[in-house]
N, C-alpha and C positions, 0 to 999 in steps of 0.2 A: 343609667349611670354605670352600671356591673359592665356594658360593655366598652367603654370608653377608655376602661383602667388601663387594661394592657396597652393601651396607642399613650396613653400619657405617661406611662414608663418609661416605654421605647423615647419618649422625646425629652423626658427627663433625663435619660441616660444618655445622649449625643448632646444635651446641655450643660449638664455637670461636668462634662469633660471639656467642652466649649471655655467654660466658665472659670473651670480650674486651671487651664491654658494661657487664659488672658490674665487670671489672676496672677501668675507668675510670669510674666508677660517681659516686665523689666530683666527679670534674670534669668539664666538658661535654668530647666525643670531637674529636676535630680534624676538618676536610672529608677529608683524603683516607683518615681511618680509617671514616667514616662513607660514603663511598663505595667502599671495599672491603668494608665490610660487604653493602652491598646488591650486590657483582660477586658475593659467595662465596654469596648466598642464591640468587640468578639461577641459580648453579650448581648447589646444593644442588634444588631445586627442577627442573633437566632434568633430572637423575640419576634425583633420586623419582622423576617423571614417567615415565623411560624406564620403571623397575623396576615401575610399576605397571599401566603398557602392557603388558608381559610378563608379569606376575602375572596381570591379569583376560582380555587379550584372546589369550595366545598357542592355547589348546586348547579354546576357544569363549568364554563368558562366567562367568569364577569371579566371584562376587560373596559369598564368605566375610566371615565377622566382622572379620578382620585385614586384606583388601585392603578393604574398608567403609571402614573407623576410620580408615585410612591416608590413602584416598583423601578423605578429611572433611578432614582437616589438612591434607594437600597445598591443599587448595581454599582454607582457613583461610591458609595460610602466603602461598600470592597472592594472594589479596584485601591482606593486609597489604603484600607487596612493592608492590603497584602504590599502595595507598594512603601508602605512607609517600615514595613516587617525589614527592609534592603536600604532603602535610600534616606531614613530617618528625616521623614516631612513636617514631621511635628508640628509647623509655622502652618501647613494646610489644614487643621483642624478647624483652623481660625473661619478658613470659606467654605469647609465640606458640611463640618456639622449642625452649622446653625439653620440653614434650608431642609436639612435634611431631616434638622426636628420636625420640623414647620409640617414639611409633607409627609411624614408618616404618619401625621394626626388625623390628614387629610380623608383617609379610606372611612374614619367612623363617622363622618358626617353626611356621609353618599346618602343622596336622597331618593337614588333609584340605579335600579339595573340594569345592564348593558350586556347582555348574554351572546356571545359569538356563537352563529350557528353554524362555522365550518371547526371547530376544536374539536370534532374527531378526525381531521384530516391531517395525519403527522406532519405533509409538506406544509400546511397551515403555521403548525404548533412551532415548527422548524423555523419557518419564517418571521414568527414573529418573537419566539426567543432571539434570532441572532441580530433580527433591528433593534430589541430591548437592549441588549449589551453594547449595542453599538453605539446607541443612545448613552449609554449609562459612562462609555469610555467617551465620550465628545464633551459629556457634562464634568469629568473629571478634567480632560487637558484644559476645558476653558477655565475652572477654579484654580488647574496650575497655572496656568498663563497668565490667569491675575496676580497671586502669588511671586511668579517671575517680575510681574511690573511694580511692585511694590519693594521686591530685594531691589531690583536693579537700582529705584530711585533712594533706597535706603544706602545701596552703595555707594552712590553719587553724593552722600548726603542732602538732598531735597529734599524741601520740605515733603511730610504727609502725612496723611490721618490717622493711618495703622502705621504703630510700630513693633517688630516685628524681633523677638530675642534673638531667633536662630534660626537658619536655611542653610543648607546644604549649599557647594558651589553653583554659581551661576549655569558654569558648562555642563552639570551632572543632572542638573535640573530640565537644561535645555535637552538634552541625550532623552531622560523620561520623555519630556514632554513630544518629542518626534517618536520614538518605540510606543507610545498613545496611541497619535492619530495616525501611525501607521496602520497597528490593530486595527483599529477603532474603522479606516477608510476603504480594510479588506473586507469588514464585517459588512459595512454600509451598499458596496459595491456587491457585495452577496443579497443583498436584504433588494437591491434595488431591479436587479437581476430577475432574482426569482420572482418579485413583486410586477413586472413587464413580460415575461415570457409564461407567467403560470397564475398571468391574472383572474382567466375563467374559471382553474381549480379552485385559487387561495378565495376569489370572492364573489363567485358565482357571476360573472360577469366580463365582459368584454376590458382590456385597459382604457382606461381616463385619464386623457392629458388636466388633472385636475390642479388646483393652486398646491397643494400639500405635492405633487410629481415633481411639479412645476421649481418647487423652491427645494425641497429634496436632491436634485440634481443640479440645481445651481450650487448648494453649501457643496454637493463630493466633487464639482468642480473645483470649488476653490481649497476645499483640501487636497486634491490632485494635484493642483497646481500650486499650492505651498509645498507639497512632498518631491513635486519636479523641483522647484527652485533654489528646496534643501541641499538634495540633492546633484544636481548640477550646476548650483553657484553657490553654496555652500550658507545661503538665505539663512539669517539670526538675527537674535535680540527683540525686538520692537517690530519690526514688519513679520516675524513669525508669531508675537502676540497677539498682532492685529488682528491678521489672517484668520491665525486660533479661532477669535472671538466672533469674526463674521462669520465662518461657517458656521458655528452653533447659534447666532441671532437668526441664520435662516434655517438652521434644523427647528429652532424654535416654531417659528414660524408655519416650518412645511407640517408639526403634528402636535406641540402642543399646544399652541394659541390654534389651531383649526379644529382641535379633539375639544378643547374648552369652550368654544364657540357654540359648536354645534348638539354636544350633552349638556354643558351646565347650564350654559344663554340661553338658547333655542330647544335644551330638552327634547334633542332627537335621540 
């Protein structure tokens, strides 16, 4: 039980502020509620942080299903702390924090270990920090892009489920959410790069056009090809949310539903 406390902290503390969010939900939040909100995330966010330090790094490199998914949303949760520091997101607490309880819980219930045996290889370590962040920025712009579909149909007045006090403009919103998966599609095309040309170093083997390549290169497709579209025909609203949302259903796909399959299912 002594080890569980810290993970049920961390998830109390990205819920309280969840909670107290919605609780004021009807009316806009005061300055120095909305600045306690962002001291108690600050917090919540060293705590993960340490707990995940100590989960991957204390007995070589566990890189399990559960410190994975954890260490995805911790990445998710600071990108949103530092971006709402500037663009005052407040409305995205509503989508960031409440998964991001959820899975930080997730590392104290690991029922076994997943030990990388290339983490003393720096090009390893390199490559798999810069897909973790990449990850971590995809799972950000798709909770914006929700976000976005929810202001939009509150601006329209349409009906819907979430009501939502305050967002920032629509265009300011949209601006984030392309400087994202701009990041977020450099980082991916690095991660995807090194992961094809230095397959034998990163993992002791030849490349495998495997289902996780396979769908991997389909979602930087389709974020390629929303950042062309942006771009070049100035592509907004709803077919940039869409977009959003299917490339992270197929990054899903290409590593967390195939990471979860294969350690939690199948216990490889």
């Amino acid at each position: 039980m002594q080890q569980i406390i810290p993970f049920l902290v961390v998830a109390f503390i990205y819920l309280a502020v969840a909670a107290d969010f919605w609780r004021g939900a009807k009316s806009a939040s005061s300055a120095a509620s909305l600045k306690l909100h962002s001291a108690m995330i600050a917090l919540g966010l060293a705590l993960h942080g340490w707990l995940l330090y100590q989960g991957i790094f204390a007995e070589g490199f566990n890189l399990g299903f559960y410190n994975a998914v954890s260490s995805i949303f911790w990445l998710t949760v600071l990108v949103y702390w530092l971006a709402n520091l500037k663009h005052q997101l407040h409305s995205l607490q509503a989508f960031v924090l409440p998964p991001a309880a959820l899975f930080s819980l997730a590392p104290a219930f690991e029922v076994s270990n997943h030990y990388v045996p290339n983490a003393s290889q720096p090009l390893f370590i390199a490559h798999i920090g810069v897909a973790f962040l990449a990850y971590g920025l995809f799972t950000f712009a798709a909770l914006h892009a929700l976000l976005m579909l929810f202001a939009e149909r509150q601006l329209h007045n349409k009906t819907s489920i979430i009501k939502l006090p305050s967002f920032p403009p629509l265009m300011v919103m949209e601006d984030l959410l392309f400087k994202v998966i701009t990041t977020g599609f450099v980082l991916l095309t690095i991660t995807l790069i090194s992961g094809m040309f230095f397959s034998e170093q990163l993992y002791g083997k030849p490349l495998e056009f495997t289902h996780k390549i396979v769908f991997s290169i389909a979602s930087w497709i389709i974020y390629g090809w929303l950042l062309f579209g942006r771009y070049q025909y100035g592509w907004r609203g709803r077919k940039a949310i869409n977009l959003t949302l299917l490339g992270f259903v197929l990054l899903l796909l290409a590593y967390v539903v195939s990471k979860f399959i294969l350690q939690v299912l199948l216990g490889r």
